[in-house]
C-alpha positions in Angstrom: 22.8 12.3 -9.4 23.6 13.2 -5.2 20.0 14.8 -5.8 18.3 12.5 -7.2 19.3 9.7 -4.6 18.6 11.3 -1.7 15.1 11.9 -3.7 14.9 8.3 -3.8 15.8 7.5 -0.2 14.0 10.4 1.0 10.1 10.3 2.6 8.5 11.5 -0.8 8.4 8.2 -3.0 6.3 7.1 0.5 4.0 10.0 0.5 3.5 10.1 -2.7 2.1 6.7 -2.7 0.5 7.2 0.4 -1.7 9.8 -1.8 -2.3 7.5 -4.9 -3.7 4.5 -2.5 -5.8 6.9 -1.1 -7.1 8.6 -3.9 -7.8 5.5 -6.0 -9.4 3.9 -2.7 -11.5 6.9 -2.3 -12.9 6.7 -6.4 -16.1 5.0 -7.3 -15.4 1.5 -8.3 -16.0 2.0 -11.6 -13.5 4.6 -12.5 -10.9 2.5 -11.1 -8.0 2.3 -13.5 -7.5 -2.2 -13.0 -7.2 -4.3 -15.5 -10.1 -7.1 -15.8 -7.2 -9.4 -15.7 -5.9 -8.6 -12.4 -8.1 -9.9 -9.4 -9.1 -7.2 -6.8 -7.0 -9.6 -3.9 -3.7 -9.2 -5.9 -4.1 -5.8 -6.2 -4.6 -5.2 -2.7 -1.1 -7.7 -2.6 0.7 -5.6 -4.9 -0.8 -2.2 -3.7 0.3 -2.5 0.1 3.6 -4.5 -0.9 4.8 -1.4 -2.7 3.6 0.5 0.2 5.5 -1.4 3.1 8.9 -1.8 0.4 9.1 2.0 -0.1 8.1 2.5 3.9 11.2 0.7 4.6 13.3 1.8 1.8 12.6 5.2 3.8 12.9 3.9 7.4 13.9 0.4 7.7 11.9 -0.5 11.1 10.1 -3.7 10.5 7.7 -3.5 13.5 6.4 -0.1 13.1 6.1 -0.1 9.4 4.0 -3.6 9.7 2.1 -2.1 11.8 1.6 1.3 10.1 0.6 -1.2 6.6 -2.2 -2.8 8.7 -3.6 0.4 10.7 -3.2 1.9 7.1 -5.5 -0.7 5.7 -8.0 -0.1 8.3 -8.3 3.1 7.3 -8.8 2.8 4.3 -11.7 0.6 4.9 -13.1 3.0 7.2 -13.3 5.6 4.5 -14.7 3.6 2.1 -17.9 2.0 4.5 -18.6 6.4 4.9 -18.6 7.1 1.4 -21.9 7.0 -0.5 -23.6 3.7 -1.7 -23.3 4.9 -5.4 -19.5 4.9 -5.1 -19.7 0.9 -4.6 -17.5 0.5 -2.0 -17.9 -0.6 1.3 -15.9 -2.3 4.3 -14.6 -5.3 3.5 -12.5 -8.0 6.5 -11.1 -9.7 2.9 -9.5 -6.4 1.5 -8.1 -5.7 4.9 -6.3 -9.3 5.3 -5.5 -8.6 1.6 -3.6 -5.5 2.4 -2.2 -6.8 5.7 -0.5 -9.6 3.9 0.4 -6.9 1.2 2.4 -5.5 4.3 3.9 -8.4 4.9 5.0 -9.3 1.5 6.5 -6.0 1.3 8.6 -6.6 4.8 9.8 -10.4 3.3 10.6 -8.7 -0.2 12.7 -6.1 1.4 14.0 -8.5 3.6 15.4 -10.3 0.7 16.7 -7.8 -1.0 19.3 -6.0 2.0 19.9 -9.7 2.6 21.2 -10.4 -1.6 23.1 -7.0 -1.2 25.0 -8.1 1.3 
């Protein structure tokens, strides 16, 4: 169980999804495992909320993780306007305010949470 929390708290559950953004933001459009159901916006929401949540969970520092969400963000649309046109993705301001409030989302939701457990 000792293991398995300090797993948990550790900076792996980060990385890891870190990697998943990444590679699913790196795909072709089409091969992209989202339900019809779920708009592209909330995705972006939920994606970068998880992100900044499990940042935090790691190294609760409000400021630097905001701002690691939104350079993170930014990144990610810079590697999609360089990969080819018949990936369909491209650079997109929307996505990237998407994501930032994503980040922010995250920072209120874990906000929330170490202020219940107390």
């Amino acid at each position: 169980m000792n293991l398995l929390l300090k797993t948990i708290t550790s900076v792996y559950p980060t990385l890891l999804w870190t990697l998943t953004i990444l590679v699913l933001c790196s795909m072709p459009s089409e091969h992209i495992p989202l339900s019809e159901s779920i708009s592209d916006k909330i995705a972006h929401f939920a994606v970068f909320g998880l992100w900044s949540f499990l940042a935090l969970w790691y190294k609760p520092n409000y400021l630097k993780v905001g701002i690691l969400g939104v350079a993170f963000g930014l990144l990610i649309e810079c590697i999609q306007k360089s990969l080819p046109e018949s990936f369909h993705r491209s650079f997109d301001w929307i996505d990237l305010v998407a994501d930032s409030i994503g980040v922010l989302l995250g920072l209120l939701f874990f906000w929330s949470i170490k202020k219940l457990i107390k």
